[in-house]
N, C-alpha and C positions, 0 to 999 in steps of 0.2 A: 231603753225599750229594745227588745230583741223584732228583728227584719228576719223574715225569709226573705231571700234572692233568688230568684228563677237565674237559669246560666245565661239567656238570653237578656237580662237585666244587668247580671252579673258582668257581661264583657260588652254593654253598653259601656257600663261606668267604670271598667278597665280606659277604654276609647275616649273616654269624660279625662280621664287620670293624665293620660298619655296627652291629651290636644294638650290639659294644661303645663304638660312638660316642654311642647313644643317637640314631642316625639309623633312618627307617625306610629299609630296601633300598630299593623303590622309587623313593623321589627317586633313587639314584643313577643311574638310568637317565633318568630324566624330565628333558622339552626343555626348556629353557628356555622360559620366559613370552613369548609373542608381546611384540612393540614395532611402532610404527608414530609417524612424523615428526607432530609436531602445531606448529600455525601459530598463532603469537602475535604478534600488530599493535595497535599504538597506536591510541587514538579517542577523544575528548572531549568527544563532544558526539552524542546521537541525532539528527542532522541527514542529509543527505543523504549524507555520507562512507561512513554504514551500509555502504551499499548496495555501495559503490567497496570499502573496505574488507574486505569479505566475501568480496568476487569475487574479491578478488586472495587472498585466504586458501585462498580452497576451489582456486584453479588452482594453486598452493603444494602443496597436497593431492592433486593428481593431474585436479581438473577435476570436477564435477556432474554435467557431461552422459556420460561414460564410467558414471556412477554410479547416475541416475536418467532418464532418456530413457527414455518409453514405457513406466515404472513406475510402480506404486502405491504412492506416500510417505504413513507415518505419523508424524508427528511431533507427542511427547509433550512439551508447555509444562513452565514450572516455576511455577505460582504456588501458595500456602498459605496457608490461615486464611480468614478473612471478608472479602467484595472489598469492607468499607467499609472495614476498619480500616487505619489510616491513621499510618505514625510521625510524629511535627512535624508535622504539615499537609502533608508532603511527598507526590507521589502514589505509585501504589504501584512503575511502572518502576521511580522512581529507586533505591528501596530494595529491598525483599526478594522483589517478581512480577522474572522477567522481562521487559524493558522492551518494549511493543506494537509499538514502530518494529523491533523486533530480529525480532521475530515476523513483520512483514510483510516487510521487506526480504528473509528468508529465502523465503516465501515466494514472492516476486518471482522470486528467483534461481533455484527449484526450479520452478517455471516456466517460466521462460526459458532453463532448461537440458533442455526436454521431459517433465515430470514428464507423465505421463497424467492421475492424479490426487491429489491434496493431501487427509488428512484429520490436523484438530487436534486433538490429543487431551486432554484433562486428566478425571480426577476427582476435582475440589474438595470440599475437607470442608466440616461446618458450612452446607452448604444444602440444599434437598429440589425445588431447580428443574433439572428438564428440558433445559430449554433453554441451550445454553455462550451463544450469541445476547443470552439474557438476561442470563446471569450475567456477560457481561462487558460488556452495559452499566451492568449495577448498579457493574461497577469503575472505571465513566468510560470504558472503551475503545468505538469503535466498530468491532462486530462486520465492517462494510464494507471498514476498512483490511485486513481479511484475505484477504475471498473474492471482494475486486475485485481485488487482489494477483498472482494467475493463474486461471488455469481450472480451473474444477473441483474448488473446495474446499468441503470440509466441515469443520462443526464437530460435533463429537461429546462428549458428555459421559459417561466411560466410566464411571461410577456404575451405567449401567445396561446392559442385557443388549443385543445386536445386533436389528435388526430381526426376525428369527423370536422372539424372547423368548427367546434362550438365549445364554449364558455359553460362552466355551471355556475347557479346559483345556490348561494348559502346565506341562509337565514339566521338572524341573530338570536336567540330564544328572548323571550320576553320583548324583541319589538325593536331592540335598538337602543343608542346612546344618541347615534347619529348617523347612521343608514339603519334601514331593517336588514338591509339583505346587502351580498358584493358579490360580483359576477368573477369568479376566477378559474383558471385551470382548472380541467378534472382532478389530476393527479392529488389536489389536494383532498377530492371526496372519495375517491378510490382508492382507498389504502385500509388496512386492518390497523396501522400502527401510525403515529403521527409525532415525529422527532422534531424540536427545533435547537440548532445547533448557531449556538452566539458568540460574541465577543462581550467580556466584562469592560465595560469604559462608560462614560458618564453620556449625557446626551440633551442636546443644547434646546429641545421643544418637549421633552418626557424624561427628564432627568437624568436615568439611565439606558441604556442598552441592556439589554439579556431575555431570555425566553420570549419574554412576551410581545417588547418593541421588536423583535426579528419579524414578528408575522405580520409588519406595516406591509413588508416589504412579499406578501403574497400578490396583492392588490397588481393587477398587470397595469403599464403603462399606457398600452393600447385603450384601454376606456379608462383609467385617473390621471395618465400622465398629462403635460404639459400640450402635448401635441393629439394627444385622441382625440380619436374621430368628433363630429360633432351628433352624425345617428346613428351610426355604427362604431364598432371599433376600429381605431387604423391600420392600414394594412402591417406598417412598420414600428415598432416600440420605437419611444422613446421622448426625452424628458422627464422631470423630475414630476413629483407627485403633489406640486403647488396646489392645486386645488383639493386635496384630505387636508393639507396644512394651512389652511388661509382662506380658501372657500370661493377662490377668484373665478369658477365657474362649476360647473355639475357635470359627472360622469356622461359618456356616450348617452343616449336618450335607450342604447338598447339595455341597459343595466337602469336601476331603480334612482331615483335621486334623492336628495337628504331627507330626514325626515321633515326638515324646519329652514328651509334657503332663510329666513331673518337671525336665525342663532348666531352667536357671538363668531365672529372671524377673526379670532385670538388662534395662532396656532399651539400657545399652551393650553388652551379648550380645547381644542379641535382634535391633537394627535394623540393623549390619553385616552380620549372616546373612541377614536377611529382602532386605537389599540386593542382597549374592552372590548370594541364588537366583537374582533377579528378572531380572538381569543376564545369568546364564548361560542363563535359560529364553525369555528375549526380549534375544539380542544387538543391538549399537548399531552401526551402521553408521557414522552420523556424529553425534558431539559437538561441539557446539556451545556454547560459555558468552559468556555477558555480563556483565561488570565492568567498563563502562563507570561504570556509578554502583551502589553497592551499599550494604551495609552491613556490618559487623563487630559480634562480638560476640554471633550469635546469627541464627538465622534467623526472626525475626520480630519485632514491635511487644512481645511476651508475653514479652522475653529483658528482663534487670534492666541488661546492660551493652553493649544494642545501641546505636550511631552509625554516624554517616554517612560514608561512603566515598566520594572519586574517584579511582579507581582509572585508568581512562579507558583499559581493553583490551579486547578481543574474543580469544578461544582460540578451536583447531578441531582435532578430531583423528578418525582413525578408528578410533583405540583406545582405548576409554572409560575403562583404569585408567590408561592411560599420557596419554592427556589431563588425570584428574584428577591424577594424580602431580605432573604440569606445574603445577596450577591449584593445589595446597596449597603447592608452591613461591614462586609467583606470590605467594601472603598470608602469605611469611614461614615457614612450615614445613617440617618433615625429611617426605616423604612415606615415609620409611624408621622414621620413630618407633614407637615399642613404645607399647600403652597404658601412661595415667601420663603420656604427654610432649605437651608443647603440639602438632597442636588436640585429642589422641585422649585427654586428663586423665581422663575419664568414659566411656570406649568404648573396644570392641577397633578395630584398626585395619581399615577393608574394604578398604583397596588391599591389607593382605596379605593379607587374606582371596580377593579375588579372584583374588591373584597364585598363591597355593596350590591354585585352584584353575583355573590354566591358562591365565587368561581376559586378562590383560596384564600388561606386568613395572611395577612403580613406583621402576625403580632409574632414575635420572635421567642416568647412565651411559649408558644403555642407547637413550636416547629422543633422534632429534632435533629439536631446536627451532629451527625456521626460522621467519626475519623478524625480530622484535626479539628480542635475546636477552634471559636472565631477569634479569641482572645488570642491567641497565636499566627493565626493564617491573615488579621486583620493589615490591611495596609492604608494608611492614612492618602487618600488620592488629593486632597488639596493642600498638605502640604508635601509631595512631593515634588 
């Protein structure tokens, strides 16, 4: 017997089709995950190549100056922990900071490609100094290699609030994983251009490090750290970020508080979602990773089974899940792994979490990879 179906009938019993799949309807409409080409190049040494190297990356990419000319670039560092601590005696470039030549060279090129102006960003745990100036000579860097690098840079240390003394708010689109919103530095909303500049290495609550786990590290200490205020923010940064990872109390009362204070306080739940927000509330323009020298096994000195890596590559992409998809590739992993599977053993996975959430695909299918391929540039991180 032949049926007409109204559409209204019609994507009822799409909906009928779908509960009995145990899908929700909605995917079955919903786009596919953005992808975007990311540029993977050999390098062996923080020497002059940086520079060569980079340039030819970013023009692979579509070009700088199309991208920043006559804008305000913010670009957020990757370093962590104390700028003394130290693995072997090695300094901290070669292992788990971002290495300072990669900092500046970038810099150079955001420059030379017309940025208007340069502000660096980081807010480092575990200290109560003001000054990035200082804090990064306390890490042996000089502060100089950066802001002689182009015109017109700053260093900022987002711990603390913008020059009027206030905080902005940024909201998560769609409502949250696990805030709606996070109270952080302007610098991050003030910008035409938004860089995040990482370390490739694995990471003991989110599997890996890169693009996307850098922007944990926007979140000021003053309202998520260990020691913020209880209604305000503190006067002084500092302490780690225990409560995004564990849940052991709620932001200042002047910032928004979780969506759910009963959800799980697994910090492998916790720090993939706190990542997704961060990610979709402050999109990445361009990712940038550095594994030229790194480490395995852990993102810091504090991991039991962290070594030393030469890895001796530079990533770039301008889609941060599909750049990192690349970069867990790159150390040996399925960026398609379920937690339980090597690096996501102890965490849910955030490339699917981002990917569910719109923001880039991590099917390696899906992503081109121009310059070296993976099959070449691949370095196996847990067995070395």
């Amino acid at each position: 017997m032949h049926t007409n179906l109204g559409r209204r009938e019609f994507i009822q019993g799409l909906g009928a089709a779908a509960a009995g799949l145990g899908l929700a309807p909605a995917k079955l409409w919903a786009s596919p995950a953005p992808t975007a080409p990311v540029a993977v190049a050999q390098c062996s040494t923080y020497g002059a190549e940086i520079v060569t190297t980079l340039n030819t990356m970013f023009d692979q990419l579509g070009g700088l100056h199309r991208l920043v000319s006559g804008k305000t670039v913010s670009m957020k560092i990757n370093v962590t922990g104390d700028a003394t601590l130290r693995y072997k005696g090695m300094s901290l470039g070669q292992t788990y900071w971002v290495h300072p030549q990669v900092v500046a060279a970038t810099v150079h090129l955001l420059g030379k490609a017309g940025a208007r102006r340069i502000n660096l960003l980081e807010s480092p745990t575990g200290t109560a100094i003001h000054s990035m100036a200082e804090f990064f000579t306390n890490a042996g860097w000089n502060p100089a290699d950066f802001t002689g690098a182009a015109r017109n840079v700053q260093l900022i240390n987002t711990n603390y609030p913008g020059a009027d003394g206030k905080y902005t708010r940024m909201y998560v689109p769609g409502g949250g994983l696990l805030f709606k919103a996070y109270d952080v530095n302007p610098a991050y909303r003030d910008c035409d251009v938004f860089v995040s500049l990482a370390k490739l290495k694995e990471h003991t609550t989110a599997g890996i490090t890169g693009a996307m786990k850098n922007l944990f590290g926007i979140t000021p200490t003053t309202i998520y750290g260990t020691n913020a205020g209880i209604d305000e923010p503190s006067v002084l940064a500092g302490g780690a970020r225990g409560m995004l990872h564990a849940g052991d109390r709620q932001p200042s009362k002047s910032a928004l508080s979780e969506l759910d204070p009963t959800s799980s306080r697994d910090p492998g739940h916790r720090v993939p979602r706190v990542t997704t927000d961060l990610v979709a509330a402050r999109p990445i323009h361009l990712s940038i990773i550095d594994g030229i020298q790194t480490v395995a096994g852990g993102e810091g000195p504090w991991g039991m089974k962290l070594r030393a890596v030469n890895s001796g590559v530079l990533i770039a992409g301008k889609n941060p899940v599909a750049t990192d998809a690349v970069c867990a590739a790159m150390m040996g992993f399925d960026p398609m792994a379920d937690r339980g599977m090597p690096p996501f053993e102890g965490c849910d996975n955030m490339l699917r979490l981002a990917e569910d959430e719109g923001l880039g695909t991590r099917d390696l299918r899906r992503i081109e990879v121009i310059g070296v391929p993976l099959s070449k540039a691949r370095i196996e991180f847990r067995k070395v």
